[in-house]
C-alpha positions in Angstrom: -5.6 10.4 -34.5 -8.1 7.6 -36.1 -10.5 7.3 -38.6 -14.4 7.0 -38.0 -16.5 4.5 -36.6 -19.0 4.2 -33.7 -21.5 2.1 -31.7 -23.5 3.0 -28.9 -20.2 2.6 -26.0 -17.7 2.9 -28.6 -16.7 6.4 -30.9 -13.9 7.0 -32.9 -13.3 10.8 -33.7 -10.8 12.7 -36.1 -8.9 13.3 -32.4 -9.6 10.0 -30.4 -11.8 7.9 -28.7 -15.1 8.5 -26.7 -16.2 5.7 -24.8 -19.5 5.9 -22.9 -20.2 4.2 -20.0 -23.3 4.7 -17.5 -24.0 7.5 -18.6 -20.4 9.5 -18.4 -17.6 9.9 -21.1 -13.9 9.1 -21.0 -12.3 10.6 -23.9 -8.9 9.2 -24.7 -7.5 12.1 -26.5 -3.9 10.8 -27.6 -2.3 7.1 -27.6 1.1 6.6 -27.5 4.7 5.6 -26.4 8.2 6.9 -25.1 10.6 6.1 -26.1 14.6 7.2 -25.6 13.9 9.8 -29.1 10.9 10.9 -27.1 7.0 10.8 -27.4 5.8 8.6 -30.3 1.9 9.4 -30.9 -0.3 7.1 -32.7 -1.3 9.1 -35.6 -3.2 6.5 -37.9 -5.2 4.1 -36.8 -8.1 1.6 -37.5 -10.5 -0.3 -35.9 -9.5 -4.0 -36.9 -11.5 -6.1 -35.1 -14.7 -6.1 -32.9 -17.1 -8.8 -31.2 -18.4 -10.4 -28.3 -16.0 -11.2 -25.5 -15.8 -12.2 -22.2 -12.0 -12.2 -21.5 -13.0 -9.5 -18.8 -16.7 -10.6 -18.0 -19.5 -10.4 -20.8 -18.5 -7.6 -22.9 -17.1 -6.2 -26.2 -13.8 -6.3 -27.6 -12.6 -3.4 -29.8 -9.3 -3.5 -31.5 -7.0 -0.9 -32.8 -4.0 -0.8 -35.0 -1.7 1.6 -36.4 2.0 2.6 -36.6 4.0 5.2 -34.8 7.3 7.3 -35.5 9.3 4.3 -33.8 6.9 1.2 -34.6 3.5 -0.7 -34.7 1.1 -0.3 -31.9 -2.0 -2.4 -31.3 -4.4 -1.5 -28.3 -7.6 -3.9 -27.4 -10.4 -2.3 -25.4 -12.5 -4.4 -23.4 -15.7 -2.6 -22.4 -17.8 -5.3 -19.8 -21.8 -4.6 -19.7 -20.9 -1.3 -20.3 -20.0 -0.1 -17.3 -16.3 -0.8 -17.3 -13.1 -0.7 -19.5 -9.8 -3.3 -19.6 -7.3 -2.4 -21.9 -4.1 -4.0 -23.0 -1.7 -2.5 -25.4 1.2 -3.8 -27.4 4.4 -2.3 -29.2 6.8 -3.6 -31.7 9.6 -1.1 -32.1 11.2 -0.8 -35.5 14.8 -1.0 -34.0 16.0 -1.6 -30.7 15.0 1.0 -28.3 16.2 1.5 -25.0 13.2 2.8 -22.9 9.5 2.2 -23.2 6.2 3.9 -21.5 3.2 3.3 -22.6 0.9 6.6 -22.7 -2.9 7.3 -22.8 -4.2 10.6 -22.1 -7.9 10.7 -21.1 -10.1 13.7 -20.7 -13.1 14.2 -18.7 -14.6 17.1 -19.5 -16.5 19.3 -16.7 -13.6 17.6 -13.9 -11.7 20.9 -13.7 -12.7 21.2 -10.5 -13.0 17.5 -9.0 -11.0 15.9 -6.2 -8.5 13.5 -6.5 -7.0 10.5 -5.1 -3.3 10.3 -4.9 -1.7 6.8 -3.4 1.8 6.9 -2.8 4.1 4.0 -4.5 5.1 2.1 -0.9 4.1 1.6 2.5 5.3 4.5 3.7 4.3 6.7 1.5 1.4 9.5 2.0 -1.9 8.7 0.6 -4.5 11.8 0.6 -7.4 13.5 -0.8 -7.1 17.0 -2.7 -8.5 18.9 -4.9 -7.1 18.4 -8.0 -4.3 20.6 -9.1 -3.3 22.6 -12.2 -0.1 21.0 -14.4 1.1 20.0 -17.4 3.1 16.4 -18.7 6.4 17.1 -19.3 8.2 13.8 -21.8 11.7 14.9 -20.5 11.0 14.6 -17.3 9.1 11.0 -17.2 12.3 9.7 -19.6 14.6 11.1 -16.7 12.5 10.1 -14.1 13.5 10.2 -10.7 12.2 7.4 -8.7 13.8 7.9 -5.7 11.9 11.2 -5.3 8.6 9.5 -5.1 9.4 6.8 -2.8 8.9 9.4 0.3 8.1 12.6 -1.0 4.4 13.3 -2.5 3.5 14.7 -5.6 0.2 15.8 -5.8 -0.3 15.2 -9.5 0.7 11.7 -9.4 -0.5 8.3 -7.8 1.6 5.2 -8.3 -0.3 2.4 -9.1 -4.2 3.3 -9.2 -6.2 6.5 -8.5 -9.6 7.9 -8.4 -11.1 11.0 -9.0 -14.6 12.5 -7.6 -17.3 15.5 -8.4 -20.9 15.5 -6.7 -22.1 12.4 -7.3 -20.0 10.1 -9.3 -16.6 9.0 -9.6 -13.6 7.9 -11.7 -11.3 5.1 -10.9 -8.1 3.9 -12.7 -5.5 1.6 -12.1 -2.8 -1.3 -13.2 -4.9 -4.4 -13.4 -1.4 -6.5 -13.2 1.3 -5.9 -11.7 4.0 -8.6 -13.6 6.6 -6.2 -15.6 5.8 -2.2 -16.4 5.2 -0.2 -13.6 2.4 2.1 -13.5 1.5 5.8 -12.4 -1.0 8.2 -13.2 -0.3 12.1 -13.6 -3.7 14.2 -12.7 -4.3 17.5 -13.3 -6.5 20.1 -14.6 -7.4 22.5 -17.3 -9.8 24.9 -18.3 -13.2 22.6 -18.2 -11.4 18.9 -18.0 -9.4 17.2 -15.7 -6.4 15.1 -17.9 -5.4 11.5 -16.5 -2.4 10.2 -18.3 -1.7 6.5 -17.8 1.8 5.9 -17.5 2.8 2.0 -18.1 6.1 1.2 -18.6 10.1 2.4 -18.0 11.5 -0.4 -19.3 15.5 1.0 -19.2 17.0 -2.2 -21.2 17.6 -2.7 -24.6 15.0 -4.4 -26.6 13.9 -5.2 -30.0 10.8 -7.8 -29.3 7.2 -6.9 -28.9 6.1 -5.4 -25.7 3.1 -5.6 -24.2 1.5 -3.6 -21.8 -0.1 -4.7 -18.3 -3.7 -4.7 -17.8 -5.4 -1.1 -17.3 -9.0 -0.4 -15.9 -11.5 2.2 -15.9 -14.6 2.8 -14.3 -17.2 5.3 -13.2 -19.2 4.8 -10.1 -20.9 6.4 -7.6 -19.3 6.3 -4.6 -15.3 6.5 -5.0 -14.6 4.0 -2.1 -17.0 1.5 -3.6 -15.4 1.9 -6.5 -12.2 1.6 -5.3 -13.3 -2.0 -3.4 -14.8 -3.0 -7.2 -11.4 -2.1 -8.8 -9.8 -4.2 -5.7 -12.0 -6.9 -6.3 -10.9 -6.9 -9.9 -7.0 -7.5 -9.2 -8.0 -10.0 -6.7 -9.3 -11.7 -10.1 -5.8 -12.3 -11.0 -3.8 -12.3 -7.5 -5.6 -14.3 -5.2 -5.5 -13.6 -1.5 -2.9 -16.2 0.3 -4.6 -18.6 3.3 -3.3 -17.2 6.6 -1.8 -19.6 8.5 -3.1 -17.8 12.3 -4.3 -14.7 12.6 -1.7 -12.3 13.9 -1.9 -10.8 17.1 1.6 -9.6 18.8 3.9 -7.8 20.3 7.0 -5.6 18.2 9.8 -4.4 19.8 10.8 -1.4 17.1 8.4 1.2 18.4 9.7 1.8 21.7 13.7 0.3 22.0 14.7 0.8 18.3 17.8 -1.1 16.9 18.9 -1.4 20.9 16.9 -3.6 21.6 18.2 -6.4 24.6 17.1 -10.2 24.8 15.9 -9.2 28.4 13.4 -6.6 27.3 11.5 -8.8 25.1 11.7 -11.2 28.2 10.1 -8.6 30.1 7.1 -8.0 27.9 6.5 -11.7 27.0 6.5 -11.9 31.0 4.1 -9.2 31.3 1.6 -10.3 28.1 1.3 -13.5 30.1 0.4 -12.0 33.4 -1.7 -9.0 32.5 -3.1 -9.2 29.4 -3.5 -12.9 28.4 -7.3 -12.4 27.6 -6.1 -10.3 24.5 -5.0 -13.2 22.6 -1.7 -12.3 21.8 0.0 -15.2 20.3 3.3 -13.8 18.5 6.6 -12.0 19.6 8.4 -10.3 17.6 12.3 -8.8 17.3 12.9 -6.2 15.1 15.9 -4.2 13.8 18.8 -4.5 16.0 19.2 -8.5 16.1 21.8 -8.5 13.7 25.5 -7.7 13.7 24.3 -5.5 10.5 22.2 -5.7 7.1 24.0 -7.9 5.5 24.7 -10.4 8.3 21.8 -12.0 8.5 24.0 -15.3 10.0 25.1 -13.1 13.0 23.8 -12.0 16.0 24.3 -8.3 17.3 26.3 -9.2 20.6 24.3 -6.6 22.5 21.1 -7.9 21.6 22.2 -10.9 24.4 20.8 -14.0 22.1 21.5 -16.0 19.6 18.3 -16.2 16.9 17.7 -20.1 18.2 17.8 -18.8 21.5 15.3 -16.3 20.9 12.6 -19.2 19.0 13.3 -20.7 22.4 12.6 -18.6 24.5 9.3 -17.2 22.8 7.8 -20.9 21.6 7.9 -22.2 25.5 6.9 -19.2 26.7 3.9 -20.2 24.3 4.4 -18.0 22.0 5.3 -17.8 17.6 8.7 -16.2 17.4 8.8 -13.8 14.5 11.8 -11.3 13.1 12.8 -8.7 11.2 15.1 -8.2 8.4 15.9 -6.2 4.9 16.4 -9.1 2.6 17.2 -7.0 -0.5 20.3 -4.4 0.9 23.3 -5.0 2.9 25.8 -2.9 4.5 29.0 -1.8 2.8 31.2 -3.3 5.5 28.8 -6.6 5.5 30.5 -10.0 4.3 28.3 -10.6 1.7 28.7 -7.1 0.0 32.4 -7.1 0.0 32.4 -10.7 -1.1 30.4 -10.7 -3.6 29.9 -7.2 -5.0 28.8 -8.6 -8.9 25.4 -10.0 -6.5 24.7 -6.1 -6.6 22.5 -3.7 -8.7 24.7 -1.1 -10.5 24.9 2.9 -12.2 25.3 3.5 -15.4 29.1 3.8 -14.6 28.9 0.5 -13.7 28.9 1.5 -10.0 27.0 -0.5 -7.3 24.1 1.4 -6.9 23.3 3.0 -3.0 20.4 2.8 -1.5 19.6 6.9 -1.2 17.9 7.3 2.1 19.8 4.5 4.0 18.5 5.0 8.2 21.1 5.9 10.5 23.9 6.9 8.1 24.4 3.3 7.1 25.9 3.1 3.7 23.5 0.3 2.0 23.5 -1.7 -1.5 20.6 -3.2 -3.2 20.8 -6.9 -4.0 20.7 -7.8 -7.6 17.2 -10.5 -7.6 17.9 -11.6 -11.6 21.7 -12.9 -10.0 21.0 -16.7 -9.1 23.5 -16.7 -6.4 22.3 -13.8 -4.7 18.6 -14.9 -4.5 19.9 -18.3 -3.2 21.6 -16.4 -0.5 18.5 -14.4 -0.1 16.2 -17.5 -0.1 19.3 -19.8 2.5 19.0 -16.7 4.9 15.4 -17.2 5.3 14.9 -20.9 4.9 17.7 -20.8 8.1 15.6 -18.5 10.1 12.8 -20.8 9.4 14.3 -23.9 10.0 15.0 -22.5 13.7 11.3 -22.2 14.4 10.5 -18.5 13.2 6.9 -18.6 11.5 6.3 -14.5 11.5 8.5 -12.7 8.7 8.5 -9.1 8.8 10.4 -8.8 5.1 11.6 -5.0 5.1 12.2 -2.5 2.9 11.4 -4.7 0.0 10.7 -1.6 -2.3 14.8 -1.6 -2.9 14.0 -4.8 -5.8 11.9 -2.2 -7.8 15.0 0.3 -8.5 16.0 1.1 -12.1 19.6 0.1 -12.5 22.0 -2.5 -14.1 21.3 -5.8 -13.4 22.3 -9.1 -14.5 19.5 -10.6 -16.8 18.9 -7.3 -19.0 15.9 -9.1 -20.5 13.9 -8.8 -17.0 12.3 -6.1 -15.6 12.7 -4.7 -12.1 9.3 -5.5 -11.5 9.8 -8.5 -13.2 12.4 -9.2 -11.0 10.7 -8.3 -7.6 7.8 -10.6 -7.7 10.3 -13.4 -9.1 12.0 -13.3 -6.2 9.2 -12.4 -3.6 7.1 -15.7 -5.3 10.7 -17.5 -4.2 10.1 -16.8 -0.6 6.1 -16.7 -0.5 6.8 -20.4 -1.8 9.5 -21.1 0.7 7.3 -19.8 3.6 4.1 -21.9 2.7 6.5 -25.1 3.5 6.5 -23.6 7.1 3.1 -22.2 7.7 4.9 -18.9 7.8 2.9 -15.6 7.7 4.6 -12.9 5.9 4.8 -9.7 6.6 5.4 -6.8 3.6 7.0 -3.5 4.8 8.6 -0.5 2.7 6.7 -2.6 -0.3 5.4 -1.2 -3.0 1.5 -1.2 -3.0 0.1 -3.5 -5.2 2.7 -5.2 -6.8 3.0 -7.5 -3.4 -0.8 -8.4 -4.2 -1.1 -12.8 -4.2 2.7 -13.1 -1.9 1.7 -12.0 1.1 -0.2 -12.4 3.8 -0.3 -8.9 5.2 1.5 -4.9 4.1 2.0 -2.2 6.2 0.3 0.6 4.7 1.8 3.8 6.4 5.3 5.0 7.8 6.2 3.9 11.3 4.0 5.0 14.0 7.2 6.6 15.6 11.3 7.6 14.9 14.0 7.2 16.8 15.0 11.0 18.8 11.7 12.3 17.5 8.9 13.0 20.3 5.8 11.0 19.4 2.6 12.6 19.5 -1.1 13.1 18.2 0.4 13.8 15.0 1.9 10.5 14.1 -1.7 8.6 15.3 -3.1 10.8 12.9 -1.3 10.3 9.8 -1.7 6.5 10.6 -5.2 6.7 10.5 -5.5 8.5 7.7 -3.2 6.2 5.6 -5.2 2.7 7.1 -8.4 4.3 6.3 -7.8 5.8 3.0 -5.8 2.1 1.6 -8.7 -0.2 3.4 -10.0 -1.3 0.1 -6.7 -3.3 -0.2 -8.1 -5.7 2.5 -9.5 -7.4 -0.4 -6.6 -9.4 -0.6 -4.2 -8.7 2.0 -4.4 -7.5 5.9 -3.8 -4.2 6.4 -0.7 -3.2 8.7 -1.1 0.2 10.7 2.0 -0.8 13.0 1.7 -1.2 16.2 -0.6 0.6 18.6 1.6 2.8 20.7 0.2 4.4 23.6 2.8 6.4 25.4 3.4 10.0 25.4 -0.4 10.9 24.1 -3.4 11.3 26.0 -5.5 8.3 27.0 -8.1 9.6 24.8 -6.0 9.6 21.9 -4.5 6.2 23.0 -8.0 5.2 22.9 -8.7 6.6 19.3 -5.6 4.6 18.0 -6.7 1.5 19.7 -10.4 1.9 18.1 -9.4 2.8 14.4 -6.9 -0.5 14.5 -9.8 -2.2 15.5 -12.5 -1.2 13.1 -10.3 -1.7 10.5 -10.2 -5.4 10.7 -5.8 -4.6 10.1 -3.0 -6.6 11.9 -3.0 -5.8 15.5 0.2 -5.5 17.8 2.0 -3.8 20.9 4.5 -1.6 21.0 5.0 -0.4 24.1 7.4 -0.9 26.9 5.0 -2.0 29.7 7.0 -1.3 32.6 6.6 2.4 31.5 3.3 2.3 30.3 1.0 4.6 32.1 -1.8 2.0 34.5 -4.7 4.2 33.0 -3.4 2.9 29.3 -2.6 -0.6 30.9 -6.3 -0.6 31.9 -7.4 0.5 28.7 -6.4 -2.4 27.6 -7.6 -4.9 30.3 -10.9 -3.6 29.4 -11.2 -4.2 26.4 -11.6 -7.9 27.6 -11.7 -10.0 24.1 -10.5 -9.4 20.0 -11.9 -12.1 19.3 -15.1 -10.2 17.9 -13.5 -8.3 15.5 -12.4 -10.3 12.3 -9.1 -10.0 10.4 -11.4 -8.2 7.5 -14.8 -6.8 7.4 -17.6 -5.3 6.5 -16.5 -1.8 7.9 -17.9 1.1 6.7 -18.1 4.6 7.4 -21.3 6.5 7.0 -20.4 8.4 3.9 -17.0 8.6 1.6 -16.7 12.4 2.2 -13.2 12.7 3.0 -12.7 16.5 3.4 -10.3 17.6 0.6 -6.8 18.4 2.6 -6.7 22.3 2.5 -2.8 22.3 3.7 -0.4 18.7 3.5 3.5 19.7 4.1 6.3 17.6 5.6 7.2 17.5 9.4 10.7 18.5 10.3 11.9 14.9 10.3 14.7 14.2 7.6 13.7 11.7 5.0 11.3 9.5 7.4 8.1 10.1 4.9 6.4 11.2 7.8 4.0 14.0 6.8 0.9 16.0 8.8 -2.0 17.7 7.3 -5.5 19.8 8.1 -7.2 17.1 6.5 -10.6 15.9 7.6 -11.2 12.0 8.3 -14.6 10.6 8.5 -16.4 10.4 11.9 -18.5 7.9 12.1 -17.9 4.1 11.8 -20.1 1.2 11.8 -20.3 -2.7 11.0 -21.9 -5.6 12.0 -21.1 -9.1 12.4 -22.4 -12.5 15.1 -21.2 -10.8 17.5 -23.4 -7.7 17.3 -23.8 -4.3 15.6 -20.8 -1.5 16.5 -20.8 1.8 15.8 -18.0 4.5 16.1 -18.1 8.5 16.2 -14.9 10.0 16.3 -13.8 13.6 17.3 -11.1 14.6 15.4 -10.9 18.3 16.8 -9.7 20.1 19.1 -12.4 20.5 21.2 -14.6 18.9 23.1 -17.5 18.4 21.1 -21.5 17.2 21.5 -21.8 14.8 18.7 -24.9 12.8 17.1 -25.3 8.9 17.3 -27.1 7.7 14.5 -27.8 4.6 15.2 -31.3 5.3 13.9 -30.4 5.8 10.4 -27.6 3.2 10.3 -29.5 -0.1 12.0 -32.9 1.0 12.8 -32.4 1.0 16.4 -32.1 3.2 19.0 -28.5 4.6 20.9 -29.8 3.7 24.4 -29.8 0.0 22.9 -26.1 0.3 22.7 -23.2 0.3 25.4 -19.9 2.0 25.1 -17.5 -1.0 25.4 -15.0 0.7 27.5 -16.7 2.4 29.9 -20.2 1.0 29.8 -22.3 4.5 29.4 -25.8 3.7 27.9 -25.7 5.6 24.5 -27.7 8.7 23.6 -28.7 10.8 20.6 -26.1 12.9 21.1 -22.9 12.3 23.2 -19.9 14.7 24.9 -16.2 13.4 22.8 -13.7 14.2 24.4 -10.8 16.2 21.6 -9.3 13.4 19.5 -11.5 11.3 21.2 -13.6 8.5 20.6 -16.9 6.3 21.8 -16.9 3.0 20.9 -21.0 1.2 20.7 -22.1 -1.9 20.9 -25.2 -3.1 20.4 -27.4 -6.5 19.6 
């Protein structure tokens, strides 16, 4: 593909484009697009156009143009002080076509062997380091691409959204700089002396004859992956500013422990005990999850065995001195709801015309996915909430939201899902602001909820319903709010809630430290009449939260992520819970007014002796540092209990 040309970032080839930057190459081997007659490479092309620019920061722009099989193609390369790359493609089909990806296939030569970062598409889904893995792009298979897979099941040669690859000492990192209409995944994988990254924007699955542009891609080499990971963060918070919090959330959630059986009297119960036992924590929400409601669907209607109407709830929580927040699935309702049987046109549908089920729908309910481009159902969606809110409810936990990204029918055929989505989620971030409300994102899809709302979760749930909880569960948690901190450059980060039952204190105390280094969203979710004293003490020591701010400077010493030599699926149908060998960093520092902190975690088995480097972090010695649980004087090296934790503080 191409013709010739060059400058000293920029070289076109016979075969593609090399551009150079700090010293490494990206090599974009083929350009293209899908379409429904397959792929459509762009054979001939010419530089058109190059100059100064600072659309992305002071840079050069270099423009291409050419034609395909099924139309013209124009792609502009931004390359800023030479150290990173923007680019934005468009496509003007010939005839009307009725899908759309756009394609770039980069080589790195000598990456054959590198590790890679793979970031599922949604909250709950896994996020990991591996080494990366042998493959090949199949165009069939992205045309007939099954969505639904991905949602909870990992594939280790694709990352929704942005990714990140690492050898010795430098790294790559590439993702979606917007998030407005095409979706975006990468496919990673190696061969003989390269690694291949193909960008994958698009899966448009309407008809359309117009231009189409792509959304904004990034590139980058850097040093360090997870600093290059913040940079590429920092980059999207360009274009989706963080939203103001209106309080800093610090609660109590009833799903971990009672489920959907959850009575009015049990939250009474915890609120009861908050007040008496753990005031000095700072807790200042309550909140109900699923089980409320007489079903999805009935938003309007109260489960009967819940014991409470919703204003009796705000009631009871706001004079207790509490904010009253809730729970619900705005985007699926039951089959046997009101609304469904109603008003089944208000629902995405098959190709058969069909309303389209949800496919993994918890507890055998038979669910339907709202359609967000029908007026009348996002005014039912927006009157639910604006009803909740005008009872007092300032805490929204909005679930499951990844249902308004399905591929389907819908009624405006000239919007995207995605298009859709943040349509309707810029409806309720709007409606919310009127309230002071904070908003909380669950089951969302990472990224695309960037700039409407305050805070994501960013792992599956800390526990299932009939599923023993154990070390395992804490684990994965951690490794999913320590792999996707880099996103607290413009939300809060949502481990779930700190759940202490059932696992050692030492592991409760592990959990409890990795929330709060994190600088994440902090909340119960235990039932304290059943909580061990030991744990209950744990937390009475902890005295204060107040020194630990909603986001940070946390760092861990170095980004050395072990690769994860083994990652399979726990025996738990379709939760997207998963377990793996891998290796999480041990040791955790930052700083702020209140004083300098420093973490070592023991992730194994054992017991195990482990160093303090205070030294090399801050210059100062261990034995000017207290553990802030039990007050021991620190020391070079230090006894960890397994899955075990100390916890320094020093001035």
């Amino acid at each position: 593909m191409g013709c010739a040309g060059s400058s000293d970032v920029w070289t076109v080839e016979e075969k593609g484009i090399r551009i150079s930057l700090k010293d490494n190459e990206v090599y974009f081997r083929t350009i293209g697009v899908i379409t429904n007659d397959g792929f459509k490479e762009l054979k001939e092309f010419k530089t058109v156009f190059h100059d100064e620019d600072e659309s992305f920061g002071k840079g050069e722009v270099y423009k291409i143009k050419g034609k395909t099989e099924a139309g013209e193609m124009e792609v502009d390369f931004y390359v800023v002080e030479k150290e990173k790359v923007f680019l934005r493609a468009s496509f003007e089909p010939e005839g009307a076509i009725k899908f759309i990806s756009f394609v770039f296939f980069l080589e790195l030569l000598g990456w054959d062997k590198s590790s890679v970062y793979i970031n599922g598409m949604q909250s709950w889904s896994p996020v990991y380091i591996t080494s990366i893995k042998r493959g090949e792009l199949d165009f069939e298979l992205i045309k007939n691409f099954d969505e639904w897979y991905d949602l909870l099941i990992s594939n280790p040669n694709l990352s929704w959204w942005f990714t990140g690859l690492r050898k010795e000492e430098v790294s790559f990192i590439a993702g979606a700089i917007t998030f407005e209409k095409l979706k975006t995944r990468f496919f990673i994988y190696s061969k003989e002396n390269r690694a291949e990254v193909v960008f994958l924007n698009g899966n448009i699955k309407e008809e359309t004859d117009g231009k189409i542009s792509s959304e904004v891609l990034y590139l980058s080499f850097e040093k360090d992956l997870f600093k290059g990971l913040e940079r590429y963060m920092e980059e999207v918070k360009v274009f989706y500013p963080p939203l103001n919090e209106p309080f800093n959330p610090v609660g109590w959630n009833s799903w971990n422990t009672f489920f959907n059986r959850i009575k009015f009297e049990d939250v009474l119960q915890a609120m009861d005990f908050i007040k008496k036992e753990l005031h000095h924590l700072g807790i200042n929400n309550i909140q109900i999850d699923d089980g409320w409601e007489k079903m999805w669907g009935e938003w309007e209607e109260e489960n009967p065995s819940f014991g409470a109407s919703t204003s009796e709830f705000v009631s009871a929580v706001t004079s207790s001195g509490f904010i009253a927040g809730i729970w619900l699935a705005p985007f699926l309702a039951e089959e046997k709801s009101s609304v469904f049987k109603s008003h089944p046109s208000w629902f995405i549908r098959d190709k058969n015309g069909n309303p389209l089920p949800y496919k993994f729908p918890p507890g055998g309910k038979r669910l339907y996915i709202l359609d967000l481009t029908h007026p009348s159902a996002l005014e039912w969606v927006l009157g639910i909430i604006k009803k909740l809110l005008d009872e007092g409810y300032r805490y929204l936990k909005l679930d499951f939201l990844f249902a308004g990204l399905i591929e389907g029918e819908r009624l405006n055929k000239t919007i995207t899902p995605l298009q859709a989505f943040r349509s309707a989620m810029e409806s309720i971030k709007n409606l919310a602001e009127k309230y002071d409300a904070y908003i909380l994102a669950c089951g969302a899809p990472i990224l695309p909820v960037a700039g409407l709302v305050h805070g994501a979760r960013i792992g599956g749930d800390i526990a299932f319903d009939g599923v023993p909880y154990s070390w395992s569960f804490v684990y994965n948690e951690l490794r999913n709010l320590f792999l996707r901190l880099p996103l607290s450059n413009f939300m809060r980060v949502d481990p779930d809630t700190l759940l202490m039952r059932d696992i050692t204190l030492d592991e409760a105390k592990t959990f409890l430290v990795g929330i709060i280094i994190s600088g994440g969203l902090f909340a119960l979710g235990d039932n304290f009449l059943n909580l061990e004293k030991e744990k209950v003490q744990l937390l009475k020591t902890l005295k204060d939260l107040s020194p630990f701010p909603p986001a940070g400077e946390n760092r861990f010493l170095s980004d050395e992520f072990s690769l994860v030599r083994q990652f399979v699926r726990i025996p738990v149908p379709v939760t997207g819970v998963y377990s793996s060998y891998d290796v999480l960093p041990s040791v955790w520092y930052f700083s702020d007014s209140s004083g300098r902190y420093i973490t070592v975690f023991n992730w194994n088995e054992e017991e195990r002796e482990m160093e303090v480097p205070t030294k090399d972090i801050f210059g100062i010695s261990p034995d000017r540092f207290l553990e802030l649980f039990t007050g021991e004087r620190g020391n070079e090296r230090m006894k960890i209990p397994p899955h075990g934790v100390i916890f320094l503080k020093g001035g």
